[in-house]
C-alpha positions, 0 to 999 in steps of 0.5 A: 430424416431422409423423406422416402419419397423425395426424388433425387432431383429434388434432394439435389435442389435443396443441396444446393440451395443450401450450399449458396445460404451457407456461401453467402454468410461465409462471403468475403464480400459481405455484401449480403443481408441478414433477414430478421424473422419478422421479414423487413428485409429491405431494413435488414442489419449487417451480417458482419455486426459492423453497425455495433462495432462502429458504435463501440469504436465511436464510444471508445473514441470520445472516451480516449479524447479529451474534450478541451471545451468540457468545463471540468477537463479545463479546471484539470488543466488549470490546476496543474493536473495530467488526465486521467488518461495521461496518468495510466500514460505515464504510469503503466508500462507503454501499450499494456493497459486493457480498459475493462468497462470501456463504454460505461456511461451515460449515452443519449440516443436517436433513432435513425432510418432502418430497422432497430438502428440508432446512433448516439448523440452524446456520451459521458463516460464513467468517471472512473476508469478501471482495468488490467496493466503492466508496471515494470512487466508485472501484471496489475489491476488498476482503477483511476478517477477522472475528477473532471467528469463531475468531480468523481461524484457517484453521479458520473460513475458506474459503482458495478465496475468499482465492485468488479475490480475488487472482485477480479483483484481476488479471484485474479489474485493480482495487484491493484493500483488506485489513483484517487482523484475526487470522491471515487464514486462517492455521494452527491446530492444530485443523485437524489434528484436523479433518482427521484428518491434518498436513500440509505448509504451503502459501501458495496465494496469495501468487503472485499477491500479488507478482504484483499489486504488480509490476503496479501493483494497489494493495494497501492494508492496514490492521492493526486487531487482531493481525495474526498470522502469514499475517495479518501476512505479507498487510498487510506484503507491501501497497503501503502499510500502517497500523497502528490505534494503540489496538487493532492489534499484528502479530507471527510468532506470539502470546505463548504460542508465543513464551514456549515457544519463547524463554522470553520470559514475560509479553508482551501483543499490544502488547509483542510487536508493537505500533506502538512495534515496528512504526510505528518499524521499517519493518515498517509504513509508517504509525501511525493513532490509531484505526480511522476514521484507518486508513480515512481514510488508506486513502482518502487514498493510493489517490487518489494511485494508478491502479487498475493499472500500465496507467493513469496516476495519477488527475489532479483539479482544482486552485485553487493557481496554478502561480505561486505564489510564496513568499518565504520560501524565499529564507532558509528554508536558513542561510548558515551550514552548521552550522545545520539547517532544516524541509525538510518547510516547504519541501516543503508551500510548493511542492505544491498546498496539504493535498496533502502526505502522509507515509509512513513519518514514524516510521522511517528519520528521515534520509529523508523520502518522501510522496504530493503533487500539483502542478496537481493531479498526483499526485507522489512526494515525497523528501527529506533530512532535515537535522535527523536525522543532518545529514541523511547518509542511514543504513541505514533511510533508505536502505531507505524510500527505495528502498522508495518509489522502487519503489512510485512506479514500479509506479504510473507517479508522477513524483518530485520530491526536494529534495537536501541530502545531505553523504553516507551515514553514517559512524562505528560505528554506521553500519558495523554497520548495513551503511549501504554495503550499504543505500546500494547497494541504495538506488542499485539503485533509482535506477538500475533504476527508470523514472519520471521524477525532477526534482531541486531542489538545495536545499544540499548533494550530496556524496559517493556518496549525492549522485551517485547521487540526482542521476546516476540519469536521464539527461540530469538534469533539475535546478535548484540554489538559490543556496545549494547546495554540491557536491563529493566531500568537505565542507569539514569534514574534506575539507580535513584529508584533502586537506592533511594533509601540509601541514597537518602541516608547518605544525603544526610550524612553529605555524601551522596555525590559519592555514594551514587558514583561508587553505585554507578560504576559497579553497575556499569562494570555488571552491565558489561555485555561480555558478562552477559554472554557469559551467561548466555543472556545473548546468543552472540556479540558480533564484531559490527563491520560483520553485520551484513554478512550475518544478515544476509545469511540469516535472510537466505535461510529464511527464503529457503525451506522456512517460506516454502513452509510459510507458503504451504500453510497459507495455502492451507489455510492453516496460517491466517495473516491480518493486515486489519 
């Protein structure tokens, strides 16, 4: 307020001085000091805040520099691995990566003359580095470890920025890619020492982990060193997960935990959890040759998937025609039922061409699942494989099936499966590995899971396994080929517990080979597939060479008003997906 009795001179004065204050913070010569309140202003700090920015660059620096003198920077090369730095290199799109916690770690300081001023000495970063990306002009999160600042241990790291990530990956609604080398954060002893006291274990992150999978936010992990404990846990809990076959092992806890515990001496990372174990198990869905495949693959499968539950999967352009036709077909499946065919031909004949991908190839053999697209749309892909088992779907089949079938429904990803199931699994083998438990949880998916599903009925379907692919939708959208074959039983064995009784009489009257001919061929002439049609058992039989016509028609309507009402309901949250 205006002081009356102010002279004008006076009111002219203070004008002016304090248009030159207000100039010397504005100057471009920067030349001039701000004066602390407690008046040191010989020891005053830069206006411009040059003194932390130094700092910070200074910081950054370090952590951008390898240090070949660092004893753990050495064994890294050594072993025949990039840099944690190389990897985000090599595989984010070049100059998007934006580090998020760039100056975490642990900083030694000094006091140097002036007033509050101090330098570092030394600085070791967090040995986990996160942060927003591009892969192939998408936008990503992504968290990499840096095994060579102590091994990944707990440690080194900073578990604030490993929560924050998975934070930001729900509230963004984003991709995470995970590259896991070492314990990810995971326990040491030396912590304990550091601390100065034990305490109980805790996994602050994991929350919103499941929460992420259940929302449909890719989680993509690449194994490109030990994966050990924590490290181990964050790959496998992944959507989709690779293993570098030249350098990457994941185990509960490395050899020497192991010899004490169980006396098992001698064991190197690749005995103990290499891709042997891990590619052929199921605990990882895929093997690469080396770093650059992991990341190719990496590449591969998020352009299959939507950045969260609330979109639909990313649609891109396509040069196959919808009507292609491939004659082949129409002889690819024997008439004779004993012989076996390459259902992976049949799969890469009618998706768009080099748009097949495989998941899980090495484990579960009795099943095949993948990513693929037809016009351009991304699909899930299932089928038996005849070539494993007679293609009777066994315990691991069974699990990576469901474990795809889940996946495909948190990403809203419609499913086409080519069916030639004789059944689950029978025999000892099959018992011990609890196939009907596995079977079970197998049929759980189908029937708790919304996605749409297209059946094409290539052979066989018989049984409970062949009820439950086919019977989970409603009504069913199918198509059967003329060389399908359907019922409770196969002939083989079906008839002898059918007939046994009178098969038993004609034995004893020395007639049975022809008794069980006679049976045989009039049930092959019932289980003629046009009778079936007639009856409207199946909705339609195709000529085979049209399938892919058929399919792409199917997975355009599907992409239509069906996903935008998918989408609505999600957003509503009157659709809940599981993925757990």
């Amino acid at each position: 307020m205006k002081d009356p009795t102010d002279k004008p001179d006076d009111l002219s004065s203070k004008a002016a001085g304090r248009l030159t204050q207000i100039s010397a913070h504005v100057s471009k010569s920067n030349k001039q000091k701000l004066i602390p309140q407690n008046g040191n202003s010989d020891q005053s700090l830069p206006v411009d805040h040059t003194d932390i920015l130094t700092t910070l660059s200074t910081l950054r620096k370090i952590a951008n520099t390898p240090d070949p003198t660092r004893r753990g920077y050495v064994r890294q090369k050594q072993a025949g691995k990039l840099w944690v730095r190389e990897r985000i290199d090599q595989l984010l799109d070049p100059g998007t990566f934006h580090e998020v916690g760039s100056v975490s770690g642990i900083v030694k300081w000094e006091s140097i003359e002036g007033y509050a001023r101090e330098r570092p000495v030394s600085f070791v970063p967090s040995n986990n580095i996160q942060g927003t990306g591009k892969l192939q002009g998408r936008d990503v999160l992504l968290t990499a470890d840096d095994f060579s600042i102590r091994g990944g241990h707990a440690d080194g790291a900073t578990m604030e920025k490993t929560v924050y990530i998975e934070k930001m990956a729900i509230a963004l609604k984003l991709p995470v890619i995970k590259l896991v080398d070492g314990s990810s954060g995971g326990g040491s002893v030396t912590t304990i020492r550091k601390a100065g006291w034990s305490y109980l274990p805790q996994i602050p992150h994991l929350r919103q982990v499941v929460q992420q999978l259940n929302m449909g936010i890719p989680n993509l992990g690449a194994v490109v060193g030990p994966a050990i404990g924590l490290g181990a846990a964050r790959v496998v809990a992944c959507h989709f997960s690779v293993m570098a076959a030249d350098i990457g092992s994941l185990f509960n806890a490395g050899p020497k935990v192991v010899e004490g515990a169980t006396f098992e001496e001698g064991l190197d990372f690749q005995g103990l959890g290499g891709p042997l174990m891990h590619c052929t198990n199921g605990t990882i869905d895929n093997l690469a040759a080396n770093e650059a495949e992991c990341f190719q693959q990496i590449r591969t499968v998020l352009g299959y998937l939507p950045n969260c539950g609330l979109e639909a999967p990313p649609i891109v352009p396509s040069d196959d025609p919808d009507n292609r036709e491939d004659l082949s077909l129409r002889c690819i499946v024997p008439r004779r039922q004993a012989r076996m065919y390459n259902p992976r031909s049949i799969i890469e004949s009618i998706v768009d061409r080099g748009s097949w991908f495989e998941i899980g190839a090495l484990w579960g053999k009795t099943g095949i699942n993948g990513l693929a697209r037809l016009a351009g749309h991304p699909v899930g892909i299932i089928s038996l494989n005849c070539e494993v088992n007679g293609g009777a779907l066994d315990a691991q089949g069974s699990q990576k099936l469901a474990r795809f079938l889940k996946l495909c429904d948190v990403m809203n990803i419609p499913v086409v499966q080519f069916v030639d199931v004789p059944g689950y699994a029978i025999g000892t083998v099959a018992e011990r590995t609890a196939t009907m438990r596995w079977g079970v949880e197998l049929a759980k998916a189908y029937f708790s899971t919304t996605m749409p599903i297209f059946s094409v009925i290539t052979r066989r379907v018989f049984g409970v396994a062949g009820g439950i692919m086919i019977g989970a939708r409603d009504p069913p959208m199918q198509v059967a080929w003329p060389s399908g074959q359907w019922g409770s039983l196969p002939l083989d064995g079906g008839i002898e517990v059918g007939h046994r009784h009178e098969l038993r009489e004609a034995d004893k009257a020395g007639n049975k080979a022809e008794v069980y001919q006679a049976l045989e061929e009039e049930y092959k002439r019932l289980m003629n597939p046009v009778r079936t049609a007639n009856a409207f058992g199946v909705e339609e039989i195709i000529d085979p060479k049209d399938t892919r016509a058929v399919c792409c028609a199917w997975i355009r309507h599907m992409y239509g008003i069906s996903m935008k009402e998918r989408l609505a309901s999600r957003m509503s949250g009157k659709l809940q997906t599981s993925f757990t």
